[in-house]
C-alpha angles and dihedrals in degrees: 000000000000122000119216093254082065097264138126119237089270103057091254115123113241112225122201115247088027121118104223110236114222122284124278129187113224119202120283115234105270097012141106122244108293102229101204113095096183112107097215092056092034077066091061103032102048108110115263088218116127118243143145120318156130135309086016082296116127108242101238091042085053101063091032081063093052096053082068092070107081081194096062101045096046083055092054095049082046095054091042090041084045075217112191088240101101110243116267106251130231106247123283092264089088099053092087092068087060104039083059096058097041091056095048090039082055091046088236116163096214123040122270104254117212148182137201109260118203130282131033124312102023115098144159148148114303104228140135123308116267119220109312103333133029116264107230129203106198126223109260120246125218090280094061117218151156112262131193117250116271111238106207119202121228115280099029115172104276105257127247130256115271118263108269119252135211123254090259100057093034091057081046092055096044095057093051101057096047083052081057090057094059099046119062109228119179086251094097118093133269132201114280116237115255114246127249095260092044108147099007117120127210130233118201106215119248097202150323139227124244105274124268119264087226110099121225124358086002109126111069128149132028133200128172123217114205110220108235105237095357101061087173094052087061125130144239115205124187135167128242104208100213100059128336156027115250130193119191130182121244094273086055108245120141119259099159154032132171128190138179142191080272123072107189116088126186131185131343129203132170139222122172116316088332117100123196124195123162123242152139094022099320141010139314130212127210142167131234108227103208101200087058096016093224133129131248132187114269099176134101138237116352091008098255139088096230094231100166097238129348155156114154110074135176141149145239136202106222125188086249103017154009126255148224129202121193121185117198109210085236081072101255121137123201122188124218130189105201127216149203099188091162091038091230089148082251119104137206119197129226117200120245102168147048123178135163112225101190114246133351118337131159113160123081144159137181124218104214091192088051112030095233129138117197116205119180124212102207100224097022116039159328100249142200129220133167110251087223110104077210095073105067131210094319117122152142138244107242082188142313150250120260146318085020091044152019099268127096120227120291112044098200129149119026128187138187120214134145096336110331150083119224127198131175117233093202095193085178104209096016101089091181090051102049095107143172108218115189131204133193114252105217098045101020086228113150111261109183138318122228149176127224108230134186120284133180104293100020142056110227127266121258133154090035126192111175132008126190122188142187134201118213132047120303097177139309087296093064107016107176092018157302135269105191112191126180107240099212085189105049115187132169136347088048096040114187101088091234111129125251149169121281122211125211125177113246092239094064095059104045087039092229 
């Protein structure tokens, strides 16, 4: 039986780990050798003289004491008898002693936290709950040793009140534990660590388009188009790398598709009713007829902008022109005004800028209120420049890829919509990982980071390339807006494993 100075009855320390051997009673100051080895009637034959002992308590009027407690000495006949009745445990306030050298025995860097489970002889220190069960640290037997923490399901049966104690014990206990107030032991708690997915947010899908025809890594970049007096008669257009541009209405079917002599297509963007999409060696330009929501060819001569290399597109509105910008996958960014000099509706495009981006890049948007134009380098930073050619090649990180930053290789799509920045953190391979971090637009201060999960009638998006958005109401079906990410693992409900484009409705992401 311990004793609340962390002794057993008969003065010895227990050590965790330790058999205790059987009891045996040492001379009494001023006494002769008790003869009696047996620890019940040890209890009664021990001399009620006072003499030196624990606590400011004589040794022999200690145990006399004891013998006063009909608790105490049931639970020592039951440790000599090894009765099959568990022992009575000393209260709960002791727990924490153990608790402590269990944890350093374990090598645990936080203390083991515990609880009393029902019924007799189990005990521990009552405490918070820990993760998804209690941790337990059970009462020790008359054999004393180290036991593994007891993990309690939810909706355990509720425990039963410690065993009473008498007025002698219970002073004992008390100052104890006000002695344990005053010592630091590693048994207070500590912070827990935040989780892996601490501070993302998930967004449940609110659609999907039918898959590309393309096979593999084939779906890439996705813009929307507004319809001027219809808003739910809007578009969302997408390449399929492997051989075609798509448009699809807001319920995701299929209206369009567009191919060339050349397969390859690389990024799309919108402004207005003017749609560019990079091929064959540079960049087309379309319009969007609203009254049959289908494409037709705006460029002049042999179809196509000459850029010298490209995939990653986008446009800017500028105040005398709009803008191209075509991103090699070497990292290099050119710059085209685009024209319409015999105001024939077809344009052809003069460069006006030439900047090194650094490594590979391929995502960029322009913000036409700001003037800003966001790059992202893949395994460096989401940068950005002014949209200005004349500008230059000066910039600013909005943040970085990790480890440095917050973004998951590879940076890939960014959008501009209401007041943030979005940019796609791909983590190909890592679904945790496969994040949408925004910015605000004004400040470039981190606004929040979220995952697009599955929803009713889409899988989540995952491996994303490219990502479009728009802010303002586009039907009953998205009524303040639309987030299209490209799912480069598409599962059910499309099926076929082809990739596609996931839809998301804008509040969700803003969270208003």
């Amino acid at each position: 039986m311990d004793l609340p100075d962390g002794r057993r009855g008969d003065g010895h320390r227990v050590q965790v780990g330790q058999a205790v051997a059987p009891v045996r009673a040492q001379p009494a100051q001023g006494r002769g050798d008790v003869r009696e080895r047996h620890p019940a009637r040890l209890l009664r034959q021990l001399p009620q003289r006072r003499g030196p002992g624990a606590l400011g308590v004589r040794r022999e009027e200690r145990v006399d004491r004891r013998q006063q407690l009909p608790g105490l000495e049931r639970a020592a006949l039951h440790a000599a008898e090894d009765a099959p009745r568990p022992l009575r445990s000393a209260p709960a306030q002791q727990a924490p002693h153990r608790v402590v050298v269990l944890a350093q025995q374990a090598g645990a860097d936080q203390p083991l936290r515990g609880r009393r489970e029902g019924g007799r002889g189990q005990r521990g220190q009552a405490g918070p709950a820990a993760g998804a069960g209690q941790e337990h640290v059970p009462s020790l037997p008359r054999t004393v040793r180290q036991r593994s923490p007891v993990v309690h399901p939810r909706g355990a049966p509720r425990p039963r009140a410690a065993p009473r104690v008498g007025p002698v014990l219970r002073t004992a206990l008390a100052a104890t534990a006000a002695l344990a107030l005053l010592v630091p032991t590693t048994a207070a708690a500590a912070p827990a660590a935040p989780s892996r997915g601490a501070g993302v947010i998930e967004v449940p899908a609110s659609g999907e388009t039918e898959p590309v025809r393309g096979t593999g890594d084939a779906a890439d970049d996705p813009a929307v188009w507004v319809h001027p007096t219809d808003p739910a008669r809007s578009l969302v257009l997408g390449n399929d790398k492997k051989g075609a541009l798509e448009t699809y209405d807001l319920s995701g079917r299929r209206l369009q598709r567009i191919t060339s002599s050349t397969a390859f297509w690389g990024n799309v963007d919108v402004r207005g009713d003017v749609v560019a999409a990079w091929n064959g060696g540079g960049v087309r330009v379309y319009r969007v007829d609203p009254r049959t929501r289908l494409l037709q060819p705006a460029t002049e001569g042999s179809g196509v902008v000459p850029t010298v290399g490209g995939e990653g597109l986008c446009l800017w509105q500028g105040p005398d022109a709009l803008h191209v910008v075509a991103i090699a996958r070497s990292g290099v960014l050119r710059q085209y005004r685009l024209t319409d000099d015999d105001r024939d509706g077809r344009v052809d495009g003069e460069l006006v800028r030439r900047v090194d981006v650094g490594s590979e890049a391929e995502g960029c948007a322009a913000d036409d209120g700001t003037g800003a134009l966001y790059v992202s380098e893949e395994d460096v930073a989401l940068w950005r420049y002014g949209a200005d050619p004349a500008s230059g090649a000066r910039r600013t990180a909005v943040d970085r890829v990790a480890p440095r930053g917050r973004i998951a290789a590879d940076a890939e799509g960014v959008t501009v919509a209401g007041d943030l920045v979005v940019v796609s953190a791909q983590a190909t391979g890592v679904r945790d990982a496969s994040l949408f971090h925004a910015y605000d637009r004004r400040t470039g201060a981190h606004v929040r980071t979220f995952r697009v999960v599955g929803g009713p009638g889409a899988d989540d998006c995952d491996a994303t390339d490219g990502v479009a958005a728009h802010e303002g109401y586009l039907g009953p079906r998205f009524p303040r807006g639309l987030l299209v990410c490209q799912d480069g693992h598409n599962a059910a409900p499309g099926g076929s494993g082809r990739q596609a484009f996931t839809l998301v409705r804008w509040e969700r992401v803003t969270g208003s």
